[in-house]
C-alpha positions, 0 to 999 in steps of 0.5 A: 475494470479497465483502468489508465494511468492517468486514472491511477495518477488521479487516485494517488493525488487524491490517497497522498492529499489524506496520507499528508492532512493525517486522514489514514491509517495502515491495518494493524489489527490482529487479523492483519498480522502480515502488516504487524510482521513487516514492523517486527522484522524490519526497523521501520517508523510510521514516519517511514511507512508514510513516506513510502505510501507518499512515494507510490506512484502509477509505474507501481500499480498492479490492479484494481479489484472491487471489495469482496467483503460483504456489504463494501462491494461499492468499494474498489481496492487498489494495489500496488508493489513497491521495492524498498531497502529496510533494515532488518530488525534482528540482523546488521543489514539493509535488504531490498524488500518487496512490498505489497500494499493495498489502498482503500479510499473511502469518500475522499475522507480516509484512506486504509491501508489494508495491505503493507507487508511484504509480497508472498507473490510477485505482482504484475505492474500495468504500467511499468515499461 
């Protein structure tokens, strides 16, 4: 699927307007426990994650790819990849961390956030220069 910034900046505006009306939540579940591990390992508030995802912008996207689940293939997934410094929970240092994150919009109403743990693989950015 061919994408544009311009594109990915529309989608932002739109993931941000539901990050700030409170309509979002990041996956913590047990069958996402990379994103559980990132709060374990490093001191990081909601307040601070939400500030995170509210500091994307297009130079820190990767691709789109459409959902792979069975029955949510109309849903396209957005991912992006965000350097941040983190303090770690069990240690006295502030550490640069590279995040991953992946984004589903779903009808404008919510935003999940499937992914936000830190990168197993360096990601490619499409419009970073």
């Amino acid at each position: 699927m061919a994408i544009t910034e311009k594109d990915v900046e529309t989608y932002l505006e739109e993931a941000k307007a539901l990050i700030r009306a409170g309509d979002y939540r990041i996956a913590r579940n047990v069958t996402r426990s990379d994103n559980n591990d990132l709060f374990l390992e490093y001191v990081i508030s909601e307040a601070e994650a939400e500030k995170i995802l509210l500091s994307l912008s297009a130079k820190d996207f990767s691709e789109v790819r459409r959902n792979q689940k069975e029955g949510y293939g109309h849903e396209f997934l957005y991912i992006f990849g965000k350097e941040v410094e983190l303090l770690e929970r069990f240690g006295s240092h502030l550490v640069i961390v590279p995040l991953y994150i992946k984004l589903n919009k779903i009808e404008n109403k919510i935003l999940i956030v499937i992914s936000f743990h830190k990168q197993k693989y360096k990601l490619i950015y499409c419009f970073k220069d």
